[in-house]
C-alpha positions in Angstrom: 0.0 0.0 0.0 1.4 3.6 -1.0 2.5 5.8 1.8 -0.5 8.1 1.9 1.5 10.8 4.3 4.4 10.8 1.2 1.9 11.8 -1.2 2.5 15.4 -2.8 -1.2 16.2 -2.7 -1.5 15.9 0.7 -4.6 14.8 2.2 -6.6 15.5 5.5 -9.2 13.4 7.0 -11.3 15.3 8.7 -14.3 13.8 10.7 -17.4 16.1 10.8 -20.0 14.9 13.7 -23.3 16.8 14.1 -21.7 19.1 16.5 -17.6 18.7 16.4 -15.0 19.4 13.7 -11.8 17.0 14.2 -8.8 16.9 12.2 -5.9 14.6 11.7 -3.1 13.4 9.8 -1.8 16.5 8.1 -0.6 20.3 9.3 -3.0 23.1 7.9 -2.4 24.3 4.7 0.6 27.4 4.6 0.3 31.1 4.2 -0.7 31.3 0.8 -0.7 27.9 -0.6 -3.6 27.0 -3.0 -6.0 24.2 -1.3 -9.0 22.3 -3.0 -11.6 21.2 -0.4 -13.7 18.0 -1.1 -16.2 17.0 1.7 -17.3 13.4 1.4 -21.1 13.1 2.7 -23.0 9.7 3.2 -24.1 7.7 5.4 -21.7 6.6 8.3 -23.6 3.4 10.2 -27.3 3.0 8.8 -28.2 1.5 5.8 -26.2 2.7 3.5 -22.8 2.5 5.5 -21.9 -0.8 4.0 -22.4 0.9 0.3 -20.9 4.1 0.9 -20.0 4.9 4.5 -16.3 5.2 5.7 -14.9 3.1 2.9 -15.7 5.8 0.5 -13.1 8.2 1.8 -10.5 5.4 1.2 -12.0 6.1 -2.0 -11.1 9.5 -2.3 -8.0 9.1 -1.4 -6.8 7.0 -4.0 -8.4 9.0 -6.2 -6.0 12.5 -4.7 -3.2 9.9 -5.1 -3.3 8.8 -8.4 -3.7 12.7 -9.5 -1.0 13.3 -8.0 0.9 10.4 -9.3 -0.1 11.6 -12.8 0.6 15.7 -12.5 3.7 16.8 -14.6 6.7 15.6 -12.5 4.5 13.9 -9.6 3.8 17.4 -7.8 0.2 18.6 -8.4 -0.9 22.2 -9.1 -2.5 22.6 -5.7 -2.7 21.2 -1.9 -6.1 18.6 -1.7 -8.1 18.2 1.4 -10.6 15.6 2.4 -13.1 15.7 4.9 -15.8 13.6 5.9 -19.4 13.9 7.0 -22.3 11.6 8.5 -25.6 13.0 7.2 -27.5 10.3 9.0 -29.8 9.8 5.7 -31.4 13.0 7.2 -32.1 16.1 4.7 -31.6 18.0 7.8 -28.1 17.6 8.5 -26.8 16.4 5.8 -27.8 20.7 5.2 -26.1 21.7 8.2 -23.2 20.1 7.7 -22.5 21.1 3.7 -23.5 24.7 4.5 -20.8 24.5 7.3 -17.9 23.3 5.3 -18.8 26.1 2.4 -19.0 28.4 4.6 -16.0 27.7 7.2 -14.1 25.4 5.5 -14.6 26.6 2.2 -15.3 23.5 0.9 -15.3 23.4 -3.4 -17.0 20.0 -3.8 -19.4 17.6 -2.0 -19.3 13.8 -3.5 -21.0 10.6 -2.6 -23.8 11.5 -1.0 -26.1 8.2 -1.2 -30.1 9.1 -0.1 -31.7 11.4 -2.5 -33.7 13.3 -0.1 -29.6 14.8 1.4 -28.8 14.9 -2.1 -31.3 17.2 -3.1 -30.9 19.5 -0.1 -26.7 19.5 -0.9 -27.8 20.0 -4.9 -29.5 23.1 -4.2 -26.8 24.7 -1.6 -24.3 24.2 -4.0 -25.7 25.5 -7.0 -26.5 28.3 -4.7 -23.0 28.9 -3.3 -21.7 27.8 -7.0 -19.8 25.0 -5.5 -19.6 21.4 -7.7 -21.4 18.2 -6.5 -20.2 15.1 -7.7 -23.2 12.7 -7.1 -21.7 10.0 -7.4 -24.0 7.8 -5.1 -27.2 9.5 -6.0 -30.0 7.9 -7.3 -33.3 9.8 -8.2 -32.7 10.7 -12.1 -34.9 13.8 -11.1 -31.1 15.3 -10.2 -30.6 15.6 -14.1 -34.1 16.2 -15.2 -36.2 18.7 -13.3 -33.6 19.4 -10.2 -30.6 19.7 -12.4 -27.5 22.2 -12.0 -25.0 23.8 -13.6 -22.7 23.0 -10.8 -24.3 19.2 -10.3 -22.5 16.0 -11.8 -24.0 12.4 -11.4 -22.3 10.0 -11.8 -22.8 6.1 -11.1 -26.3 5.6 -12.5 -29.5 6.4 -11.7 -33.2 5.3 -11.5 -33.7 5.7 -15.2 -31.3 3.4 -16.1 -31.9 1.0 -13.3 -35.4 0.8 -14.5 -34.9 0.6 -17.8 -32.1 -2.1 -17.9 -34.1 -4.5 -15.0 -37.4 -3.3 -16.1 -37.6 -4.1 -19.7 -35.6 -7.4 -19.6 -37.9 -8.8 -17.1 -41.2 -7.8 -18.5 -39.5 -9.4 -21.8 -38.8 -13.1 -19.8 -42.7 -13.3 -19.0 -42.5 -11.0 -15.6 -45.5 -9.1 -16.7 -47.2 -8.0 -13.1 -45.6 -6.3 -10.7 -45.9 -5.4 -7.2 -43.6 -2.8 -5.5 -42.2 -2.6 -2.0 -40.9 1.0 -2.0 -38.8 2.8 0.2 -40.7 5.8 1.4 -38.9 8.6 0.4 -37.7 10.4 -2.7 -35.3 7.6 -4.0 -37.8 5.1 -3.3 -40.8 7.1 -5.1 -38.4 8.3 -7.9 -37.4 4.3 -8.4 -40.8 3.3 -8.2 -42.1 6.0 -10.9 -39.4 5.4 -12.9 -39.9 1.4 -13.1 -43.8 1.6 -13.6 -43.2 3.3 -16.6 -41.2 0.8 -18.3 -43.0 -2.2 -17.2 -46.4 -0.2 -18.5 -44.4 0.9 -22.0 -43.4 -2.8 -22.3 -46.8 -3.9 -21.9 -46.9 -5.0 -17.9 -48.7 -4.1 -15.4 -48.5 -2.6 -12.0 -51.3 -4.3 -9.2 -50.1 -2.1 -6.6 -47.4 -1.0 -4.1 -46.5 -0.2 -0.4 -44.4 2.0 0.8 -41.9 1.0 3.9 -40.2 3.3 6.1 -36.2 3.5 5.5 -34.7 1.1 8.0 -37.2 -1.4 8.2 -36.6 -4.7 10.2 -39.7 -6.2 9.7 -41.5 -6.6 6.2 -43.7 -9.7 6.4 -46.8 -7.1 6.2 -45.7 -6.1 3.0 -45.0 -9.4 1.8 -48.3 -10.7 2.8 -49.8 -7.6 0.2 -47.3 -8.5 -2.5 -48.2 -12.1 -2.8 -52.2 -11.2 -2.2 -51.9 -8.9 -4.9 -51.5 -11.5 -7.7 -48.3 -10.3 -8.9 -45.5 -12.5 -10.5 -42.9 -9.9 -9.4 -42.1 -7.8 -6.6 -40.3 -4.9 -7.2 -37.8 -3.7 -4.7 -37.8 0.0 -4.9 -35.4 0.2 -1.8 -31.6 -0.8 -1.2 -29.0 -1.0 1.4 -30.1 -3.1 4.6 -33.8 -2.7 3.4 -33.0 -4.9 -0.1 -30.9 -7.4 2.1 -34.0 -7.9 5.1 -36.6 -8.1 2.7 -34.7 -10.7 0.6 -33.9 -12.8 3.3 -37.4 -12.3 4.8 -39.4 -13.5 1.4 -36.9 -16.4 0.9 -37.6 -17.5 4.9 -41.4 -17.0 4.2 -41.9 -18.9 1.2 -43.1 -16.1 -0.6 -41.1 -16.5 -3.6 -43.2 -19.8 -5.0 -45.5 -20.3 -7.1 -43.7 -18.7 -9.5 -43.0 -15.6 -8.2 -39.9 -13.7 -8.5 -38.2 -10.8 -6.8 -37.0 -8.1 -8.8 -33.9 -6.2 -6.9 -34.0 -2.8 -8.9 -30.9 -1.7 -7.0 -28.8 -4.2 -5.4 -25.5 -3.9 -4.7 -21.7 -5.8 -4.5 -22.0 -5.2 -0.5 -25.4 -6.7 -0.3 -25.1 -9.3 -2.2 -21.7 -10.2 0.2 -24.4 -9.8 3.3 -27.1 -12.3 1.4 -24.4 -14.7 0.6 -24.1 -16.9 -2.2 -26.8 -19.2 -0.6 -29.7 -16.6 -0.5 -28.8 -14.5 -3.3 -28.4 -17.0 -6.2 -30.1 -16.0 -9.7 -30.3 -12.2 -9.1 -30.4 -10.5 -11.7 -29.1 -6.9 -11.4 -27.4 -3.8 -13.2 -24.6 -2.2 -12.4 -22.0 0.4 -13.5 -19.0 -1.4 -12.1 -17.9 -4.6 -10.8 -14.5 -5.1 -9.4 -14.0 -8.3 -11.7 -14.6 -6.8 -14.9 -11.1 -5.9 -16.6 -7.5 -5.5 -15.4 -7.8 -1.9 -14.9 -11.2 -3.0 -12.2 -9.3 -5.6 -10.7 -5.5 -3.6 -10.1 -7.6 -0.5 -8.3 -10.3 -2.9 -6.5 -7.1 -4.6 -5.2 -5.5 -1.1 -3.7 -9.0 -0.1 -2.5 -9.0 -3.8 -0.3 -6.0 -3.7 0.7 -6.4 -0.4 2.2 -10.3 -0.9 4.0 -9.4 -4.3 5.5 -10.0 -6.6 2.2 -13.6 -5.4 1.5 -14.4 -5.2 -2.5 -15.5 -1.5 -3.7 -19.0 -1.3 -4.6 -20.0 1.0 -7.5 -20.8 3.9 -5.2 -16.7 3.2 -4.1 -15.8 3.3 -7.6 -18.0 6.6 -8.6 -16.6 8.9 -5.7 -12.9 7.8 -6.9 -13.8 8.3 -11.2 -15.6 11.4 -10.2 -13.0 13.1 -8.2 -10.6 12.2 -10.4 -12.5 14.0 -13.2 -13.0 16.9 -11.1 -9.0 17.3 -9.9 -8.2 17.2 -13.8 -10.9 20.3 -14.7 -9.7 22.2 -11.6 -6.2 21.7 -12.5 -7.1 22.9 -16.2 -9.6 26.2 -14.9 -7.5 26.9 -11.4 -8.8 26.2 -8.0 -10.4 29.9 -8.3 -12.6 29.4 -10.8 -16.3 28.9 -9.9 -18.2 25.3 -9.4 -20.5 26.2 -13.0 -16.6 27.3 -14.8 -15.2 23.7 -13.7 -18.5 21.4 -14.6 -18.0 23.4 -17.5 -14.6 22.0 -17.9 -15.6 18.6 -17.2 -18.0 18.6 -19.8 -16.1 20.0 -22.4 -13.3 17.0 -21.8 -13.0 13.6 -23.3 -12.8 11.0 -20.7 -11.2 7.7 -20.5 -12.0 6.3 -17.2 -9.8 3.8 -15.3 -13.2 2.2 -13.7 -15.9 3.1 -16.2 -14.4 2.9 -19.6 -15.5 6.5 -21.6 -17.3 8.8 -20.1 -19.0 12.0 -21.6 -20.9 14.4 -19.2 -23.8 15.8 -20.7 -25.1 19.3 -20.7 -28.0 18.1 -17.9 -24.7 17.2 -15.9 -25.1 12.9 -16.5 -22.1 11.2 -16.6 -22.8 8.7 -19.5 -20.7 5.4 -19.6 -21.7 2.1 -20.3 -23.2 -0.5 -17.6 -23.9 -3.9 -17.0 -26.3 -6.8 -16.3 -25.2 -9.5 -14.0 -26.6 -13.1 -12.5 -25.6 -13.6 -9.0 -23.8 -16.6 -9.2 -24.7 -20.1 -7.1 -22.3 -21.1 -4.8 -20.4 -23.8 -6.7 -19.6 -21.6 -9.8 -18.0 -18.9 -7.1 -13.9 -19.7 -7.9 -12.9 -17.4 -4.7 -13.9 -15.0 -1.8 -15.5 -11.7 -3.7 -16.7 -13.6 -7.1 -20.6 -13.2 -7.0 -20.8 -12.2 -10.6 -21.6 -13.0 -14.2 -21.7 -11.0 -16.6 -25.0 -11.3 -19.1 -24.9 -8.3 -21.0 -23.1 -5.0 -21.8 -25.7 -1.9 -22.3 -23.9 0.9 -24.6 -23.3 4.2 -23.2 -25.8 5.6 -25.7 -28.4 3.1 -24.3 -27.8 2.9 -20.8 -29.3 6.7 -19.4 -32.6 8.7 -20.2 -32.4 10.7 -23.6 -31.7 14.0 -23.2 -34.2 15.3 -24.6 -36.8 13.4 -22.3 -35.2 14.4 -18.7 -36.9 18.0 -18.5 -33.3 20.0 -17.4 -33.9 23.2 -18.8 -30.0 23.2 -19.2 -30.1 20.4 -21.8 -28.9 21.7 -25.6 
């Protein structure tokens, strides 16, 4: 593992509770010396920690490492900073704590960010301090259509494409009526809406749906509805520890026979590590990165384990690391002065070649386009090793994989 204190572009983890600022590892920045600021914001021990959570600043760091590594002569243009931040998947002070580091930490960019209520709440603060966000763990595709920025980036993927790569192929293998179990909040409702509308444009239909509070440890209630409902498929609006419980819980139940299948709209790496091999067999799922797909994947999942304790990056892990990557480059090209619209600006106008993602292009409405994929959870006898859940079943094209353009309702899309 590199020597993080010899890196050039030094880095400070900074831990930001509710109501304490702590720093460590580095001296402040000198008298004069040019410092980028990026606050990583997720979710530290609920449902999304295993997802996001602590890892993702290992994350970051690699990602302030390998810029450095790659500015002329190994010494980058400018001192980088990383702090952290626990919005406790509440819109509240997820707020408080973004308006804090703008404003007393002056703070240039906010990535990760997983929970789409926070996210919106950091979207609008930084468009209005003109500040970038690098949504990188975002879901609601709402944060490119009607809620976009000129300062906003997303990243990973989104409920459009999750939708629309699950949705369709399902409906298309004979999954035809659906029943959703939907996290009851915006990501939830924005997966849910975005879902319906492919299973309906594909000719399925939707017998109902319940929404579940985030968190929830109990969901035989909702299963009972599901399987009254006389649906084939229940659609899991809902991730994290929610996806896991209520995989578990239909499997112990028996819910899943007579034919009836669960549809995991966003499932990821880390859950499917929780389920084990056992329980979580057959899924079917998209993502925009797997650790095993390429050399390039497997060299930086490697660094990333060997750092966090020999835990595989999930694709929110990956996304904060591309992103900030892509940002560094556009603030090195613009200056650390410029504004947060003047460096999105930058990042759109440049030709990516992503070490995780393959090509990237950022559109006008701030997507980050790039292909993504559609795996089978593997059964336990075709797993060669610790960490090898997936096959691969299909490659979706960057042009294929997000909403059009034209169809997202940004008024910033040309």
């Amino acid at each position: 593992m590199r020597n993080r204190c010899a890196c050039l572009a030094r880095i400070v983890v900074t831990v930001l509770a509710p109501m304490a600022l702590a720093t460590a590892g580095f001296p402040a920045a000198s008298m004069g010396e040019a410092v980028v600021r990026i606050g990583v914001l997720n979710d530290g021990s609920g449902p999304y920690s295993d997802l996001s959570g602590r890892r993702s600043v290992a994350a970051a760091e690699l990602a302030v490492e390998d810029f450095a590594a790659a500015s002329p002569g190994g010494a980058p243009p400018f001192r980088v900073e990383i702090l952290y931040g626990d919005h406790q998947n509440k819109p509240d002070v997820g707020a408080e704590i973004v308006r804090r580091w703008v404003d007393t930490e002056d703070v240039l960019a906010v990535v990760d960010v997983p929970n789409t209520s926070v996210a919106l709440a950091v979207n609008e603060i930084m468009r209005d301090r003109d500040r970038v966000f690098l949504g990188s763990s975002v879901a609601s595709s709402d944060l490119t259509g009607p809620k976009c920025a000129a300062t906003t980036v997303q990243w990973t993927f989104d409920t459009w494409a999750l939708a629309h790569a699950n949705g369709s192929r399902i409906v298309a293998g004979g999954g035809d009526r659906w029943f959703f179990l939907t996290a009851d909040y915006a990501f939830g409702h924005a997966l849910e809406r975005d879902a319906t509308a492919v299973v309906q444009e594909n000719g399925g239909k939707v017998l109902g749906s319940v929404r579940h509070p985030l968190g929830t440890s109990d969901f035989s209630s909702f299963l009972v509805q599901a399987q009254g409902s006389g649906a084939n498929i229940i659609g899991l609006a809902n991730a994290g520890t929610d996806a896991v419980t209520v995989i578990k819980q239909a499997r112990e139940f028996g819910i899943l026979n007579d034919g009836r299948s669960l549809a995991g709209l966003l499932v990821f790496l880390s859950d499917v590590h929780s389920l084990g091999l056992e329980a979580a067999q057959g899924l079917r799922l998209t993502e925009a990165f797997y650790w095993d797909l390429n050399d390039r994947t497997r060299d930086w999942s490697r660094r990333f384990a060997d750092r966090v304790g020999g835990t595989m990056p999930t694709m929110n892990h990956a996304g904060v690391y591309s992103s900030i990557l892509a940002y560094l480059g556009a603030v090195a090209a613009v200056g650390p002065d410029a504004g947060g619209t003047r460096v999105v600006d930058r990042m759109k106008e440049s030709s990516i070649d992503d070490p995780l993602f393959g090509p990237v292009t950022i559109r006008s409405d701030g997507r980050a386009v790039h292909a993504m994929y559609q795996f089978r959870v593997k059964a336990p006898d075709q797993s060669t090793g610790p960490w090898d859940y997936y096959a691969l079943e299909s490659t979706i094209p960057m042009e294929q994989a997000f909403r059009p353009l034209a169809e997202g309702g940004c008024p910033l899309a040309k």
